[in-house]
Residue frames as a rotation matrix with the C-alpha (Angstrom) as fourth column:
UNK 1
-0.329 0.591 -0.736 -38.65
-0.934 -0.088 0.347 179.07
0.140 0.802 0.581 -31.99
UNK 2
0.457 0.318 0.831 -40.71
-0.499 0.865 -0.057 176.02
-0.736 -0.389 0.554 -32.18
UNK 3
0.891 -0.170 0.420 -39.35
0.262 0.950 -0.172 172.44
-0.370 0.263 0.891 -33.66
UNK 4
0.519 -0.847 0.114 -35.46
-0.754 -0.517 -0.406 173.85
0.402 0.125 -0.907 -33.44
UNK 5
0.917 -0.317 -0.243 -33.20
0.284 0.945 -0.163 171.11
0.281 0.080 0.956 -33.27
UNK 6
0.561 -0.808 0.181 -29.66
-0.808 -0.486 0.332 172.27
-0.180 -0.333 -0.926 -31.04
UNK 7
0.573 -0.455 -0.682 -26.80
-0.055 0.808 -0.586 169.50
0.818 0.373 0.438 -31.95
UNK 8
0.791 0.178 -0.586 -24.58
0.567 0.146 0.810 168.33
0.230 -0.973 0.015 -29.47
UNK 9
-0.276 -0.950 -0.150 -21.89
0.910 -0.308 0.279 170.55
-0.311 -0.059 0.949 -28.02
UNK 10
-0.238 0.162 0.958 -23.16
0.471 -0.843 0.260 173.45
0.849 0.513 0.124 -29.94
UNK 11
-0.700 -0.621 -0.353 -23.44
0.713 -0.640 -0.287 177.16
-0.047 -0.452 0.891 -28.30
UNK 12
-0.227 0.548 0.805 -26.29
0.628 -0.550 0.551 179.09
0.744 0.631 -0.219 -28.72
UNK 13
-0.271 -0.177 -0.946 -25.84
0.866 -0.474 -0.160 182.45
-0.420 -0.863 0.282 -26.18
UNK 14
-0.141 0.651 -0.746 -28.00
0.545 -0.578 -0.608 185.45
-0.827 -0.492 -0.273 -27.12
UNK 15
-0.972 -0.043 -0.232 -29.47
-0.228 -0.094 0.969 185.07
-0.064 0.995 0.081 -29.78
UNK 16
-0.285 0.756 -0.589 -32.57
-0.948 -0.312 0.058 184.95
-0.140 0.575 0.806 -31.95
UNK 17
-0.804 -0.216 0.554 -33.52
-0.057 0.955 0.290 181.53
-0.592 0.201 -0.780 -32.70
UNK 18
-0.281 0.862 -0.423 -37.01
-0.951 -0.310 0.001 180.74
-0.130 0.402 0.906 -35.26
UNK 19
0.307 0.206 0.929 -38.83
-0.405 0.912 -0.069 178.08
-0.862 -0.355 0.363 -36.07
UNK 20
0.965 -0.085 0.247 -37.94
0.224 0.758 -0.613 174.81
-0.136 0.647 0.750 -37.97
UNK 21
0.491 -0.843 -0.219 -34.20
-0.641 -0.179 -0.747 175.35
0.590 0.507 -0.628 -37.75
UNK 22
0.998 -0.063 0.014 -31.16
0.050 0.895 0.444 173.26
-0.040 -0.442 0.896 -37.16
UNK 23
0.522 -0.820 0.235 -28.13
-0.777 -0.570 -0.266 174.01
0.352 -0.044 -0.935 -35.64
UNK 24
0.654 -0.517 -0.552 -25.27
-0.238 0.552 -0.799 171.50
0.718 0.655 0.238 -36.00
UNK 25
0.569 -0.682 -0.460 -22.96
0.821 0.501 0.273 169.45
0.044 -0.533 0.845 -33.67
UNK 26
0.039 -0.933 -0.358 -20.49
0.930 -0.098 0.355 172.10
-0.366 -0.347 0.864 -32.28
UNK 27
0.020 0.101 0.995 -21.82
0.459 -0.885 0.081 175.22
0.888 0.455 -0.064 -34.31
UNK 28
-0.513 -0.068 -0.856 -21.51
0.767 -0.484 -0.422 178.30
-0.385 -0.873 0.300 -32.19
UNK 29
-0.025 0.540 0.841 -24.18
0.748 -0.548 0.374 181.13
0.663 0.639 -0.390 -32.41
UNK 30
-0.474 -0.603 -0.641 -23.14
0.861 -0.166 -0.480 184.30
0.183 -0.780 0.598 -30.74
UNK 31
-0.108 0.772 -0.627 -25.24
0.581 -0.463 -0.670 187.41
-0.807 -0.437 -0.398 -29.21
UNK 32
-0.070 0.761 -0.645 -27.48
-0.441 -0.603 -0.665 189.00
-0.895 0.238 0.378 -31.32
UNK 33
-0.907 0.084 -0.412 -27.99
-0.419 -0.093 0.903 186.95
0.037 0.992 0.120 -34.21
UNK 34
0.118 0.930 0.348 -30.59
-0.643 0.338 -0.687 186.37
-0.756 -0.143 0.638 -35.17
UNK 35
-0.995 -0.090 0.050 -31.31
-0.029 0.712 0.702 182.78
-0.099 0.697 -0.711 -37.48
UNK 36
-0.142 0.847 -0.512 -34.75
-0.970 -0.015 0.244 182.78
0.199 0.531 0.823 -39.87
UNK 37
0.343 0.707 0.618 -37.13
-0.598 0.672 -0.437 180.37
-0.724 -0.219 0.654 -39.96
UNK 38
0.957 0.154 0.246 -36.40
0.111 0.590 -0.800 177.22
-0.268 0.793 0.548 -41.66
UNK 39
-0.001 -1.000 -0.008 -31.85
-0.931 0.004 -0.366 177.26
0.366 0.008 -0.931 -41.80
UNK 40
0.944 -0.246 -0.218 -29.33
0.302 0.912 0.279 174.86
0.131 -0.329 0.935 -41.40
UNK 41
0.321 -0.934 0.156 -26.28
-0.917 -0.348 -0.196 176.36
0.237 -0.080 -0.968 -39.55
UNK 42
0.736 0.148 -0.661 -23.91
-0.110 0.989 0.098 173.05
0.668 0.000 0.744 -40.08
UNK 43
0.726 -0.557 -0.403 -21.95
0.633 0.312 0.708 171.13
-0.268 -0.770 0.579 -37.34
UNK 44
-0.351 -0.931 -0.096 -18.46
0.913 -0.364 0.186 173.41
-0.208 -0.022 0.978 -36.43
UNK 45
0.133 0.139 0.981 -20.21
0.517 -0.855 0.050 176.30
0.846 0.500 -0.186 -38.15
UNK 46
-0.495 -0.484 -0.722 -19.55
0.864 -0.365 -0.347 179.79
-0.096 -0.795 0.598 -36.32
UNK 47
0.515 0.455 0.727 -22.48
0.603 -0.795 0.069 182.51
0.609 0.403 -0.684 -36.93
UNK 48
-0.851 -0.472 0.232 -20.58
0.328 -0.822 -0.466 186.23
0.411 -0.320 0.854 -35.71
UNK 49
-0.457 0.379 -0.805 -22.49
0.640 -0.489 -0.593 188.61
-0.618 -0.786 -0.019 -33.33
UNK 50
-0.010 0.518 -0.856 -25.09
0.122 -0.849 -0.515 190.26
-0.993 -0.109 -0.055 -34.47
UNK 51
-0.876 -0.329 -0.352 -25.43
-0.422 0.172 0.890 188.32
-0.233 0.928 -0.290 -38.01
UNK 52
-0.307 0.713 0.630 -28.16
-0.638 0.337 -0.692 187.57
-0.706 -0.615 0.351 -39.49
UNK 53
-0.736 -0.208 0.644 -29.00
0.060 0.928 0.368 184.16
-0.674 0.309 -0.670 -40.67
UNK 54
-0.403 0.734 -0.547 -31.04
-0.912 -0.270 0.309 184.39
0.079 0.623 0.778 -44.12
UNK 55
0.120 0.702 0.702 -34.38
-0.350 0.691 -0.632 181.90
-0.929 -0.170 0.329 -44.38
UNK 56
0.906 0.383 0.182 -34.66
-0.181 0.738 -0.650 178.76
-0.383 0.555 0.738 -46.15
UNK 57
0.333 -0.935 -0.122 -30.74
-0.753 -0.185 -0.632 178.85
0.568 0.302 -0.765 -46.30
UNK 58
0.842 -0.496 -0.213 -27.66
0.534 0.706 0.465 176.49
-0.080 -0.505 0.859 -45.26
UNK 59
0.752 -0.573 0.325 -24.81
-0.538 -0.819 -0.200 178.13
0.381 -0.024 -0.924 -43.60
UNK 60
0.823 -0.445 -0.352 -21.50
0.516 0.846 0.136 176.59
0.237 -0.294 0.926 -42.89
UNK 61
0.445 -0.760 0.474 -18.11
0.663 -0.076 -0.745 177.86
0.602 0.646 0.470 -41.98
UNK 62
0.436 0.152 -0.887 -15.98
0.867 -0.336 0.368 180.25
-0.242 -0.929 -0.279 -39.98
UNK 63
-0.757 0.653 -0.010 -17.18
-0.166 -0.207 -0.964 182.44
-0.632 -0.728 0.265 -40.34
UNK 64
-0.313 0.783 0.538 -20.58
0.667 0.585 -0.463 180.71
-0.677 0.214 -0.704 -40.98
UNK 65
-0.778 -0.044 -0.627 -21.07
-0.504 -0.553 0.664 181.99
-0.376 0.832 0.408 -44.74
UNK 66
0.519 0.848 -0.105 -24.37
-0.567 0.250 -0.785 180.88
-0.639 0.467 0.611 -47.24
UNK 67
-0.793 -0.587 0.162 -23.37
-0.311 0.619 0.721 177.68
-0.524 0.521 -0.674 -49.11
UNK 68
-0.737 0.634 0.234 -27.01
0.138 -0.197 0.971 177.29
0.661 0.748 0.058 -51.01
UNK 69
-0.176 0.939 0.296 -30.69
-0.983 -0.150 -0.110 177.88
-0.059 -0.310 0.949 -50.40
UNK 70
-0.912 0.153 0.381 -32.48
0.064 0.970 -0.237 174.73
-0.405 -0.191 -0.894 -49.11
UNK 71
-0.452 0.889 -0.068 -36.11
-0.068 0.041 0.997 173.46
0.889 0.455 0.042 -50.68
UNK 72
-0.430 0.348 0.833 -38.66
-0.835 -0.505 -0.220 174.13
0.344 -0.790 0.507 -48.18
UNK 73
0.729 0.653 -0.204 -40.29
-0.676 0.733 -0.071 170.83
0.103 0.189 0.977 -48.46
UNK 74
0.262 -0.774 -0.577 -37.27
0.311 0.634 -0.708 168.78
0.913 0.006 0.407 -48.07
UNK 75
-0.765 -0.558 0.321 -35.47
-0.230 -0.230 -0.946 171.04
0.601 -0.798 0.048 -45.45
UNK 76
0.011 0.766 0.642 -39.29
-0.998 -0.027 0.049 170.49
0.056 -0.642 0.765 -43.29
UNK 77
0.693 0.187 -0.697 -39.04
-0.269 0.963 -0.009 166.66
0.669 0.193 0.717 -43.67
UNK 78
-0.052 -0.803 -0.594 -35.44
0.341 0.545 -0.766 166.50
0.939 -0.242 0.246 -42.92
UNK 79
-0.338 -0.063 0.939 -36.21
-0.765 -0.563 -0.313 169.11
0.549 -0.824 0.142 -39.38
UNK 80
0.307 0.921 0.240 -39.07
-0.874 0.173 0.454 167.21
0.377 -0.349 0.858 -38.44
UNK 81
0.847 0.207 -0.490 -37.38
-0.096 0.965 0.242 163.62
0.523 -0.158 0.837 -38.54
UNK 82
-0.509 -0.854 0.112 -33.93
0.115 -0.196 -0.974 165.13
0.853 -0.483 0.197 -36.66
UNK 83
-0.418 0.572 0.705 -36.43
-0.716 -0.686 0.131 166.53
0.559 -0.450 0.696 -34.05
UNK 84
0.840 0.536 0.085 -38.37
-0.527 0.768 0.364 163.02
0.130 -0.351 0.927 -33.42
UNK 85
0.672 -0.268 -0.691 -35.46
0.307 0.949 -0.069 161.16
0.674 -0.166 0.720 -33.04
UNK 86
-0.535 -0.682 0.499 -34.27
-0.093 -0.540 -0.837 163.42
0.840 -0.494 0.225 -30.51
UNK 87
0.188 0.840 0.510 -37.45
-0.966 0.064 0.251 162.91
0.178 -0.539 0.823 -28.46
UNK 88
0.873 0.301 -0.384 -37.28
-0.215 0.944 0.250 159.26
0.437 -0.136 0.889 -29.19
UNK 89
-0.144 -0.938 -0.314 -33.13
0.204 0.283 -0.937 159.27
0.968 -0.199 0.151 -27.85
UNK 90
-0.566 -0.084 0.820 -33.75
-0.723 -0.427 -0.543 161.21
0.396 -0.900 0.181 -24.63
UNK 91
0.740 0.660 -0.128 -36.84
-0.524 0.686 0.505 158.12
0.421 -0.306 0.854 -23.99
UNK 92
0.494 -0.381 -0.781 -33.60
-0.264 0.790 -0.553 156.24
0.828 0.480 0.290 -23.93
UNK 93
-0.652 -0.710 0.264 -31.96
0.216 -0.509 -0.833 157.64
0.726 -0.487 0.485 -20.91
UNK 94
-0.114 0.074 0.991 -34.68
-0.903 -0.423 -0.072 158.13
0.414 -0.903 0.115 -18.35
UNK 95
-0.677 -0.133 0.724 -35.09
-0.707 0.391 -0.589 156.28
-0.205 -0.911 -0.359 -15.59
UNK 96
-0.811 0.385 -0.442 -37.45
0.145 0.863 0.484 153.55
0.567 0.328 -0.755 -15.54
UNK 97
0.022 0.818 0.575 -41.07
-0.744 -0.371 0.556 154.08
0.668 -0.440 0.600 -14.01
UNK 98
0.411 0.872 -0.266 -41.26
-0.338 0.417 0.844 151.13
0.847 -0.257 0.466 -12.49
C-alpha cells in the first residue's frame, strides 16, 4: 500500500499490506493477512496467518488483538509525520555527492 510505515526489525512475509498503515518496531505479520487501510499494528505485536486486520483500528499483542478504533484524522497526521521522518533519517546515511 502507499505511505506504510515498516518499524525496525519488524517481519512482514506474505501478506496484504494497505494504505496509510503502521507497523511497529518488531511486530511480526505472517502469510495471508491481510491489514486495512489506515491500522496501527504496535511494536512486538504478532498478527496470525491469515488474520485480518480491521480499518481505522490499533492492534497490539500476541496474538495481535483490537485494543480501540483510532480517529481517522489523527491516525493520518500521526502516519504521515512517522513516514517523513523516515525519508528525512535515511537522507542521513547516504553517502555524500560530492
Amino acid at each position: 500500500g502507499n505511505n506504510v510505515s515498516i518499524g525496525h526489525r519488524a517481519i512482514v512475509h506474505g501478506c496484504t499490506i494497505h494504505d496509510n498503515v503502521l507497523i511497529g518496531m518488531g511486530a511480526i505479520v505472517m502469510d495471508g493477512a491481510i491489514v486495512e487501510s489506515n491500522t496501527l499494528i504496535a511494536a512486538g505485536a504478532v498478527v496470525l496467518e491469515n488474520t485480518v486486520i480491521e480499518s481505522g483500528s490499533s492492534y497490539a499483542g500476541i496474538p495481535a488483538r483490537k485494543v480501540k478504533s483510532l480517529s481517522p484524522e489523527r491516525f493520518k497526521d500521526t502516519v504521515e509525520r512517522i513516514a517523513n521522518n523516515y525519508v528525512m533519517y535515511s537522507d542521513w546515511f547516504k553517502p555524500d555527492s560530492d
